[in-house]
Structure formats: C-alpha cells, structure tokens
C-alpha positions in Angstrom: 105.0 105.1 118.4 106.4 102.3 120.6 103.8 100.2 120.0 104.3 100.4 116.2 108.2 100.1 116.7 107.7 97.0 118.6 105.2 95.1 116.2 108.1 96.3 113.5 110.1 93.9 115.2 107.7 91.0 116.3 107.2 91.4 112.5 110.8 91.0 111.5 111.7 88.7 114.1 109.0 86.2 112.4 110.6 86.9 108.7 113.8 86.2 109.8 112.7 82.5 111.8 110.8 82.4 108.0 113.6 82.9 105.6 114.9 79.4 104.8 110.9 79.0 104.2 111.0 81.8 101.8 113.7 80.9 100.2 112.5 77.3 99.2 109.3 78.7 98.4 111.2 80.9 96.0 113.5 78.4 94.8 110.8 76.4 93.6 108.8 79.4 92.1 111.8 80.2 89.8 112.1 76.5 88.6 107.9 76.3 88.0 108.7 79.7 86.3 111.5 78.4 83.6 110.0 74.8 83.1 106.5 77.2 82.2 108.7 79.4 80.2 110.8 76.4 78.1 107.5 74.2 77.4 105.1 76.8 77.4 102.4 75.1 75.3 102.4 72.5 78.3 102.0 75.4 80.7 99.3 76.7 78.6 97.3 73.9 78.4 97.7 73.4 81.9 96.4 76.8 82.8 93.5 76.2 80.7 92.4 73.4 82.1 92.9 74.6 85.5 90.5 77.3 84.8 88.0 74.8 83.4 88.4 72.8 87.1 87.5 76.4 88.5 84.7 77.3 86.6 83.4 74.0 87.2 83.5 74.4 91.1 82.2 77.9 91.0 79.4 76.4 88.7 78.2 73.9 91.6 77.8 77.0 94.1 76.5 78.9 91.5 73.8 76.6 90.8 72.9 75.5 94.1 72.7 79.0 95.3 70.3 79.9 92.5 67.7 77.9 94.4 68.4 79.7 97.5 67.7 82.8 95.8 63.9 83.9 95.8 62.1 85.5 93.4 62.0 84.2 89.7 63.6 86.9 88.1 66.9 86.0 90.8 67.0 82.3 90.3 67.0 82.7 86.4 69.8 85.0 86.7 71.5 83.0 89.2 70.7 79.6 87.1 71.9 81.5 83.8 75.0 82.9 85.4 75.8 78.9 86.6 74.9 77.4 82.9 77.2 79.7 81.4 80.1 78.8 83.8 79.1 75.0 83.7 79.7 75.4 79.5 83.0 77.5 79.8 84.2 75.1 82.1 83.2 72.1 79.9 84.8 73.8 76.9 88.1 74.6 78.7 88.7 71.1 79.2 87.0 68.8 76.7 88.7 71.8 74.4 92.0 73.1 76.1 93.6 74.3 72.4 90.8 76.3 72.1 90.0 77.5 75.1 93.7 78.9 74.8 93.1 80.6 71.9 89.8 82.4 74.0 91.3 82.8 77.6 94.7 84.7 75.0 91.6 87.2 73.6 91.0 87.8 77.1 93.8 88.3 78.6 94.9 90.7 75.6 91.7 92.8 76.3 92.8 92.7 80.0 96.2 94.1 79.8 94.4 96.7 77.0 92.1 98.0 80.0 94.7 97.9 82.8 97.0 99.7 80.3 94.5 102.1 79.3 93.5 102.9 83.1 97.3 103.1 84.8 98.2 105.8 81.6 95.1 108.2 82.7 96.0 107.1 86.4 99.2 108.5 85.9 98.1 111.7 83.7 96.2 112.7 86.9 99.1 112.1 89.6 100.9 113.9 87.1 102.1 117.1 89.5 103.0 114.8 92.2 106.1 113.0 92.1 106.7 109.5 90.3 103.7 109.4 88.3 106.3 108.2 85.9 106.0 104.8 87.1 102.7 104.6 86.6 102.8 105.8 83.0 105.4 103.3 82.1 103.5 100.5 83.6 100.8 101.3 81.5 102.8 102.0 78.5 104.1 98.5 79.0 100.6 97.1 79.3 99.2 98.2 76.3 102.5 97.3 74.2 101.5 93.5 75.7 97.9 94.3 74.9 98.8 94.8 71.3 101.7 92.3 70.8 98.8 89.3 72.2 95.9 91.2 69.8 98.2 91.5 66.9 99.4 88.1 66.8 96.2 86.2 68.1 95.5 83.8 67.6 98.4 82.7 66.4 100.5 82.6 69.6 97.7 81.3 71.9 99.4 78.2 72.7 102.1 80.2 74.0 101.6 83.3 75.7 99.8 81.8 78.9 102.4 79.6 80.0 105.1 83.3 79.0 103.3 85.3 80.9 102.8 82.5 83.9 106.1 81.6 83.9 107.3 85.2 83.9 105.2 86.1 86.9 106.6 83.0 89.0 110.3 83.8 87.6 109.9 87.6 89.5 107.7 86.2 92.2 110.4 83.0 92.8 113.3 86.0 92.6 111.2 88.7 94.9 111.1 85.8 97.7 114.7 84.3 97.5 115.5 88.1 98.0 113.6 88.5 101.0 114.5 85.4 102.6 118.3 86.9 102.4 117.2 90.2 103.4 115.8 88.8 107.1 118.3 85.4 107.2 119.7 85.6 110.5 
C-alpha cells in the first residue's frame, strides 16, 4: 500500500513540474481545434491528404515485407494488401475532394458500428450501475452515424475538419484543465 501511495506522489510530483507544459500543449490544441472548425474544408483536405502520406508509408513496408514472406499464397496477399494501399494512398492525394467524400462514408459507417456496439455494451451492464453512460454514448454515435449517412456526400468537405477540430477543442480543454489541476 505504501509503495502504491508513494508512486501516487512521484506521479503527481511529475504533473505538477509538467503543468505549464500541458497547458501550452493545450493552448495550442484549442487554437488547431477552432482554425479546423472555422475553415473546415481546409482541415478536411488536410486530413485527407495526410492519410494519403500514411497509406503511402505503410505501402513501402507493406510491400517490402511481402518479399520476406514465404510461400506464394503469403507474398500475394502481402503484395495485394500493399497495391491496394499504394492506390488509396495515390487517390487520397492526387484526389483529396474525393477522397473526402470516401474517408466521410467511412467514418459514417464507423461511428454506425461503435454506436451499434456501446448501445448492446450497455444493454448488458444494464443491472450494474451507470450503464447509462454507455447507452448515451452510443445513442450519440449512431445520431452522428446517421446525420454523416443522411447528408453524404454532400457535407464531405466538411465534417472531417468538424469532427477534428471538435476532438482537439475537448482534448486542448481536458489538458489546460489538468495543467491547473497539478500547477504548483
């Protein structure tokens, strides 16, 4: 028990020498998080291409490890599985409009399956306590699910750089409040 109480503190000691770190780190998380939510079509395309640069990196270990693979029915998986991300990657960023429009599909189906799974999640913590949380959270998944599916493609250019700049707005706000929580 003392051992735990005293890595408690080691642990906090360190968050509190961190805070002015966390704070900028926040700072700066909040302002990515507005500019991506005021120009959102330039977030967007940004995204995209950045997953384009990502495919592209995973295709050159994808590919080289196909011919470390042995066995012919491996290596043409392997090879296949490094084509297709060679072509995704080449379409997200000789084609970032587009791309937006397919990476919008997907993360619609996403938030459909995460949705679907956090609502039976929480039908089967249902006699335990705050299994309403859960239900909620899927709730508000699947009402994102449908709002991106109901209005695809129509909002593509949008809804990346929303939801990015959302998710740096909380994560910008989550650190600035733990920097003032351990600020010594």
């Amino acid at each position: 028990m003392s051992t735990m109480f005293s890595n408690d503190n080691i642990f906090h000691g360190r968050l509190r020498n961190a805070a002015p770190g966390l704070f900028w780190f926040g700072l700066v998380m909040v302002l990515l998080g507005l500019a991506a939510i005021l120009f959102p079509i330039v977030a967007t395309l940004a995204a995209t291409v950045l997953v384009g640069w990502l495919l592209l990196l995973f295709d050159i270990f994808a590919l080289a490890g196909a011919f470390c693979i042995p066995g012919t029915g491996h290596f043409f998986a392997a090879l296949l599985l490094g084509l297709l991300a060679l072509a995704a990657g080449f379409f997200l960023l000789f084609s970032p409009q587009d791309g937006a429009v397919a990476l919008t599909l997907l993360a619609g189906v996403t938030f459909l399956a995460q949705g679907s799974f956090e609502m039976a999640f929480a039908l089967q913590m249902r006699p335990y306590r705050h299994w309403g949380g859960m239900l909620l959270s899927g709730i508000a998944s699947i009402m994102v699910a449908l709002f991106i599916i109901l209005l695809w493609p129509g909002i593509s250019l949008i809804v990346l750089g929303v939801l990015l700049g959302v998710n740096f707005l909380t994560t910008g706000f989550a650190y600035i409040a733990a920097s003032r929580t351990f600020r010594g």
